[in-house]
C-alpha positions as CSV (number, residue, x, y, z in Angstrom):
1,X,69.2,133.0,133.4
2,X,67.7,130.3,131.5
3,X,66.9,129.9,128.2
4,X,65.4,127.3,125.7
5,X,67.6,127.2,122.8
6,X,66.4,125.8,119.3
7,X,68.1,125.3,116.0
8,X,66.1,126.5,113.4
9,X,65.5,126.8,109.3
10,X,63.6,129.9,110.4
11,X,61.7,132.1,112.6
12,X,59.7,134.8,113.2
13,X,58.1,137.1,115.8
14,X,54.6,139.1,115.0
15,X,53.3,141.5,117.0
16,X,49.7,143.1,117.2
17,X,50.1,141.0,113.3
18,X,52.4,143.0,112.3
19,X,56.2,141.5,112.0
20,X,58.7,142.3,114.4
21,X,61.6,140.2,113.4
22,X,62.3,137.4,111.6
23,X,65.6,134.9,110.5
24,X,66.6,132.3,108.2
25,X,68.7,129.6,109.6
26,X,69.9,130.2,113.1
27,X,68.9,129.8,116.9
28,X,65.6,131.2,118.1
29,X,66.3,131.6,122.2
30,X,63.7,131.9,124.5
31,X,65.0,134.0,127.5
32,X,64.1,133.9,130.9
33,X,65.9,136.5,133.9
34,X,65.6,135.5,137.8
35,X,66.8,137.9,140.3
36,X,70.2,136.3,141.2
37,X,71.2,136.9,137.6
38,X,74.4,138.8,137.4
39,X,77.0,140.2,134.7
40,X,78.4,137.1,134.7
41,X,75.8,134.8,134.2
42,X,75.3,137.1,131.0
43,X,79.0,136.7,130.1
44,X,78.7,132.7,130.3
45,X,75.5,132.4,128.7
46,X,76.0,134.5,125.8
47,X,79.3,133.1,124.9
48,X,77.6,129.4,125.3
49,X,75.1,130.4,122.7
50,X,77.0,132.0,120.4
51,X,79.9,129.0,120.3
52,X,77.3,126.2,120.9
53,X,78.2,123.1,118.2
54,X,74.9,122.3,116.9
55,X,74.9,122.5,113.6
56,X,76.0,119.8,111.4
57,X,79.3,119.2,109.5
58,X,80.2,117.6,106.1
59,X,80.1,114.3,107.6
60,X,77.0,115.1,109.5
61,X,77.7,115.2,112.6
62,X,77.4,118.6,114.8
63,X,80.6,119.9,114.7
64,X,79.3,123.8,114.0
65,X,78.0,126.9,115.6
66,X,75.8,129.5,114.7
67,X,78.6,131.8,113.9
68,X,80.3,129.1,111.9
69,X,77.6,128.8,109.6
70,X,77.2,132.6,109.8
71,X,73.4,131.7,110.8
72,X,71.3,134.5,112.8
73,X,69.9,134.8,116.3
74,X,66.6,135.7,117.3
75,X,65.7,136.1,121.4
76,X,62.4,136.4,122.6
77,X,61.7,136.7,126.2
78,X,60.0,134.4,127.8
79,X,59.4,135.1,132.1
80,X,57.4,131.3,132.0
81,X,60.6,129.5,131.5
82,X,60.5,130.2,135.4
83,X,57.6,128.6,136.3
84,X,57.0,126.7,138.9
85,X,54.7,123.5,139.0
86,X,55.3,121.8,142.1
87,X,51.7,122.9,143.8
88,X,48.9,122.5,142.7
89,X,47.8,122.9,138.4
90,X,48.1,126.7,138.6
91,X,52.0,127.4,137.7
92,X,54.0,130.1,140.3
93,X,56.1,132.9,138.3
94,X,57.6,133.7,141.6
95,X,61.3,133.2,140.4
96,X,60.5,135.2,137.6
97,X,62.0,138.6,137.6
98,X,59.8,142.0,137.1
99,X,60.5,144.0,134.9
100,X,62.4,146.8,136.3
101,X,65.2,144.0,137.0
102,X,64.7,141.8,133.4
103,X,64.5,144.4,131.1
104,X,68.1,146.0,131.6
105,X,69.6,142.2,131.9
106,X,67.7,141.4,128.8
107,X,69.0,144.5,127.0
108,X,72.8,143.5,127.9
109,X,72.3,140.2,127.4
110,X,70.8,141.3,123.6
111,X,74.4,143.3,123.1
112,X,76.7,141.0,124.5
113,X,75.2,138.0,121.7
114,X,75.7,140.5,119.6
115,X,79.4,141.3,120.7
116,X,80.0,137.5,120.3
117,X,77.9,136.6,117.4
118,X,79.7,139.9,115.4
119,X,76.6,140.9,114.0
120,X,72.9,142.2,114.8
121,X,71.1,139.8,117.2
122,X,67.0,140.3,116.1
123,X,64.4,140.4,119.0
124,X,61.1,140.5,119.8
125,X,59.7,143.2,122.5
126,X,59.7,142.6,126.4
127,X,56.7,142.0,127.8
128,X,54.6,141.7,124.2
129,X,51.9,139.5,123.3
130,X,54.1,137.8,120.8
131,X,52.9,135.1,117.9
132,X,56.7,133.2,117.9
133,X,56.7,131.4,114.5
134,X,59.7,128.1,114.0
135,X,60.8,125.7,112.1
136,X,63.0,123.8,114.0
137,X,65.4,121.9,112.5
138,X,66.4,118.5,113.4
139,X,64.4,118.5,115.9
140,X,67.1,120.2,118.1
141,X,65.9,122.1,121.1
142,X,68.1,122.4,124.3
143,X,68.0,123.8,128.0
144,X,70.5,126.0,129.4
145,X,70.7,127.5,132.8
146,X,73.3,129.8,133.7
147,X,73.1,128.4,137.6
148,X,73.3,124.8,136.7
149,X,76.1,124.9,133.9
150,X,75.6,121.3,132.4
């Protein structure tokens, strides 16, 4: 799994213009499954998210997680975090998974933030034509990948 994770003021997720989902300050994660993903790689990944130190302390400095600051989550899927740009200007989706595969990981993946988190995680829909809305704070954006674990 990989996912692009970004610390925001707040976000939002419109679909067909009408509003899906929205949070105040929290993580918006953009999601991506691959057909090696396991269990496991939902196990780790979650649990990263939910305890990742990114948010800042009294002195400043980022000490806190989003279930420190009892902030919110919202995932949106995203299969292009996959892509592929090594030939050519056309991007490959080929690690991407379908959706027969993604959907059920994303599902479990959705209940065990929320298992970790101890609250509602908010979502968009797989496979929408999403308008993603952010504010992202700092700027602080970063890259996880559930096979490279750095």
């Amino acid at each position: 799994m990989r996912a692009v994770v970004q610390r925001v003021s707040e976000s939002s997720v419109v679909i067909d213009g009408k509003p899906k989902a929205s949070i105040g300050k929290g993580l918006l994660v953009l999601l991506a499954v691959e057909d090696a993903d396991t269990d496991d790689d939902i196990e780790w990944l979650a649990g990263k998210i939910a305890r990742l130190r990114i948010f800042s302390d009294e002195q400043g400095l980022m000490n806190l997680s989003v279930q420190d600051i009892g902030g919110d989550i919202l995932v949106v899927s995203q299969f292009t975090l996959f892509a592929s740009t090594k030939k050519g200007n056309r991007p490959s989706f080929i690690r991407a998974s379908k959706p027969d595969f993604s959907i059920p990981m994303y599902e479990k993946f959705l209940k065990k933030l929320e298992s970790e988190l101890g609250k509602p995680v908010h979502s968009g829909e797989f496979g929408a034509d999403m308008k993603v809305r952010l504010i992202n704070d700092g700027p602080v954006t970063i890259i996880i990948d559930s096979k490279i674990k750095e």
